[in-house]
Biotite code that builds the C-alpha atoms (Angstrom):
import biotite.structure as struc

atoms = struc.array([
    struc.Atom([-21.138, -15.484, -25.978], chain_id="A", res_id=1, res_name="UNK", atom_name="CA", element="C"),
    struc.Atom([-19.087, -14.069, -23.054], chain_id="A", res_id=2, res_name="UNK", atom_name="CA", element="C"),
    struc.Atom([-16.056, -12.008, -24.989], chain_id="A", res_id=3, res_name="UNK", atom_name="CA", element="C"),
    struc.Atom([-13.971, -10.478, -21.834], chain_id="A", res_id=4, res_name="UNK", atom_name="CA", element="C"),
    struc.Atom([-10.829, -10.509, -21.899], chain_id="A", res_id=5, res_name="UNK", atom_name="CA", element="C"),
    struc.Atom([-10.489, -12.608, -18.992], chain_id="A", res_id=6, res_name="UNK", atom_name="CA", element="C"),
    struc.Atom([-12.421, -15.527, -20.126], chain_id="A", res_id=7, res_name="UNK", atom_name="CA", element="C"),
    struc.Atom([-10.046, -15.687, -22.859], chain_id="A", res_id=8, res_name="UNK", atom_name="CA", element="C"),
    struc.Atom([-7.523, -15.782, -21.200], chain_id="A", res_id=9, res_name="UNK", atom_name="CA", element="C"),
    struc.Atom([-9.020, -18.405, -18.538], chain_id="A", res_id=10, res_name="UNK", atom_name="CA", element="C"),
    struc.Atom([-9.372, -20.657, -21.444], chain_id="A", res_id=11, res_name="UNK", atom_name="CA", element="C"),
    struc.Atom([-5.950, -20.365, -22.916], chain_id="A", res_id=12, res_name="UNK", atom_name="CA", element="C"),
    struc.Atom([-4.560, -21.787, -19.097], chain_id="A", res_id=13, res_name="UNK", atom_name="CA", element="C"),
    struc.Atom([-7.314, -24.475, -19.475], chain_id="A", res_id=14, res_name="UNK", atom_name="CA", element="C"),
    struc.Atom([-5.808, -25.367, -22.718], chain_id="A", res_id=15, res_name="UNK", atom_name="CA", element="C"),
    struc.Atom([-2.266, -25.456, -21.132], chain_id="A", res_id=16, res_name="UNK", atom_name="CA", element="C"),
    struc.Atom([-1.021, -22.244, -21.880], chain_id="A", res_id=17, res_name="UNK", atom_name="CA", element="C"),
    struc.Atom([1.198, -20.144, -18.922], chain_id="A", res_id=18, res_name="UNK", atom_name="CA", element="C"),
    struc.Atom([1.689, -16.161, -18.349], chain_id="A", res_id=19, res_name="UNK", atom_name="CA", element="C"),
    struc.Atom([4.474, -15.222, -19.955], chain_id="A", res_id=20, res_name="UNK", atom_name="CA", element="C"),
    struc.Atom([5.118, -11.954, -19.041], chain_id="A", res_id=21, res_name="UNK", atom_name="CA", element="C"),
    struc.Atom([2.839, -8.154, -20.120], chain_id="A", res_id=22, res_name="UNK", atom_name="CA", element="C"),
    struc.Atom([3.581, -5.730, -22.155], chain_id="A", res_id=23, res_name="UNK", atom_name="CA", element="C"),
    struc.Atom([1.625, -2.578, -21.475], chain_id="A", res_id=24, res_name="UNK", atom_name="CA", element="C"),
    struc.Atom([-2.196, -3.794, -22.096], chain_id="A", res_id=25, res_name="UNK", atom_name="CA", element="C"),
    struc.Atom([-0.929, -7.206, -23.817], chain_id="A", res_id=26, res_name="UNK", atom_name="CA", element="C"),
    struc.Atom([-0.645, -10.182, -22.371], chain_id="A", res_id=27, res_name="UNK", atom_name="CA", element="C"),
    struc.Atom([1.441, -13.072, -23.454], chain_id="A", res_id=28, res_name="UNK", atom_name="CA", element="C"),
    struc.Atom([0.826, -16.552, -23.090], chain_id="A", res_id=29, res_name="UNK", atom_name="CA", element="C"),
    struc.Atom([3.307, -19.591, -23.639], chain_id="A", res_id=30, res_name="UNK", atom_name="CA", element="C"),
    struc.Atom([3.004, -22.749, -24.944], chain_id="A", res_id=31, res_name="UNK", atom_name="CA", element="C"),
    struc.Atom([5.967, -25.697, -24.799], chain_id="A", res_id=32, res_name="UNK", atom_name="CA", element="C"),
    struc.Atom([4.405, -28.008, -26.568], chain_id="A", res_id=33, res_name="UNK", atom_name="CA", element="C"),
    struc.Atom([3.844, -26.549, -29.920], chain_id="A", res_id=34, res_name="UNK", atom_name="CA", element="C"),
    struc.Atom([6.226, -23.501, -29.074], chain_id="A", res_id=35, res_name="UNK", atom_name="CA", element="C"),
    struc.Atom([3.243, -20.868, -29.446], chain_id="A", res_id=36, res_name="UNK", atom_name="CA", element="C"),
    struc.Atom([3.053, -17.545, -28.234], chain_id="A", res_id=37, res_name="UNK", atom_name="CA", element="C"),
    struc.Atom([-0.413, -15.744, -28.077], chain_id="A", res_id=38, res_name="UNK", atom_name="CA", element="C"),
    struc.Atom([-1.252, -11.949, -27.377], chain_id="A", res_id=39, res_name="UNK", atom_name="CA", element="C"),
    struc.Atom([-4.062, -11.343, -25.310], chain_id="A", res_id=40, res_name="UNK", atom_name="CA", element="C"),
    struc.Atom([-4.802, -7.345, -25.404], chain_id="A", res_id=41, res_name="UNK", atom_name="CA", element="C"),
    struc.Atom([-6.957, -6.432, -21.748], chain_id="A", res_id=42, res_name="UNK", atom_name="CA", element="C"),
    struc.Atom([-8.304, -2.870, -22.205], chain_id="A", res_id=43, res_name="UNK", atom_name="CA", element="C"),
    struc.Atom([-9.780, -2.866, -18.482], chain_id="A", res_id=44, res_name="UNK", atom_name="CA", element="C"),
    struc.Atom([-13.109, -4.180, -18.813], chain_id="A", res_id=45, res_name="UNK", atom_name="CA", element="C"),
    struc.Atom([-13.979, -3.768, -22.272], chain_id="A", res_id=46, res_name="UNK", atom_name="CA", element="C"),
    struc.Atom([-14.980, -6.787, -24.133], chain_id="A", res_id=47, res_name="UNK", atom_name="CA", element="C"),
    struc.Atom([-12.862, -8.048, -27.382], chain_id="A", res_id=48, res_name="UNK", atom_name="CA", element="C"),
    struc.Atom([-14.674, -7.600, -30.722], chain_id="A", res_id=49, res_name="UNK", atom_name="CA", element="C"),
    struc.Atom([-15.839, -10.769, -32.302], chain_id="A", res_id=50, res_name="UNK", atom_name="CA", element="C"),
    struc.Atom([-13.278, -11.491, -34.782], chain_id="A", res_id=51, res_name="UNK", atom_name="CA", element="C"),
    struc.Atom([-10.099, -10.568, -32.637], chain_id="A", res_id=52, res_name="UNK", atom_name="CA", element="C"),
    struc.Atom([-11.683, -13.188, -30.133], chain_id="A", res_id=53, res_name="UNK", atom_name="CA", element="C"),
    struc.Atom([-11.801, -15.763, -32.751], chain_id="A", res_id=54, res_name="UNK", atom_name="CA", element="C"),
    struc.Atom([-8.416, -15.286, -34.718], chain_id="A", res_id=55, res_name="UNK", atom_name="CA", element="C"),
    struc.Atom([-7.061, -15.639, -30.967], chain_id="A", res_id=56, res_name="UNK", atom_name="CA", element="C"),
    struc.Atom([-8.781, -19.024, -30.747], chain_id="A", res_id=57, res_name="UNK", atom_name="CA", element="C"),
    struc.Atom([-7.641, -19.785, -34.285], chain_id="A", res_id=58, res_name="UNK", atom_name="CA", element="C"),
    struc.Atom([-4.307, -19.032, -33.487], chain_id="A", res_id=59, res_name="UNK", atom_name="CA", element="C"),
    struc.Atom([-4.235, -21.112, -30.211], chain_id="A", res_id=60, res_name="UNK", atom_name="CA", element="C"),
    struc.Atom([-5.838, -24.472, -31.745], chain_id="A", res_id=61, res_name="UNK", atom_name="CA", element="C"),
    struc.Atom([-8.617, -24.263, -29.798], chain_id="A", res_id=62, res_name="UNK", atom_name="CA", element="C"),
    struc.Atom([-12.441, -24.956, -31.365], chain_id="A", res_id=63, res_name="UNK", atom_name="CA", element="C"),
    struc.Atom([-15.388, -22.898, -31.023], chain_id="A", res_id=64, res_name="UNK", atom_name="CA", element="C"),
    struc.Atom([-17.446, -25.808, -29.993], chain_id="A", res_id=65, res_name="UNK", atom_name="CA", element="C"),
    struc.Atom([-15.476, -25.767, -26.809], chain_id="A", res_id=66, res_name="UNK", atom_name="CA", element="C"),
    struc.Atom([-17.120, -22.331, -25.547], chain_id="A", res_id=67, res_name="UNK", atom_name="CA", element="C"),
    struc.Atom([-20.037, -23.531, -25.089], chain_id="A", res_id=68, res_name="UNK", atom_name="CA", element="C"),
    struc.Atom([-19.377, -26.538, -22.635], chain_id="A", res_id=69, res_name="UNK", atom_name="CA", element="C"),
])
């Protein structure tokens, strides 16, 4: 399972999600329809650890089944 950073974040914009604005190393990522604001943290090219990966898909209402398409 691919955990970078900017995979994440690729499928947040798949999902309908814009850039916000950045913080340091934390992204933010905008939502209109349900009003939703996700953080993203990029530390360069480290990936994130498993369950900050998934509580950011949990967050943004988007399944697990859907990484592996």
């Amino acid at each position: 399972m691919n955990l970078s950073a900017k995979f994440l974040i690729k499928l947040l914009e798949n999902h309908g999600y814009i850039f916000k604005r950045s913080k340091g190393s934390h992204y933010l990522f905008y939502k209109a329809e349900n009003n939703k604001t996700i953080v993203v943290p990029v530390h360069g090219n480290k990936d994130l650890k498993l369950g900050t990966f998934l509580a950011i898909l949990k967050q943004a209402g988007i399944d697990k089944s859907e990484l592996n398409q």
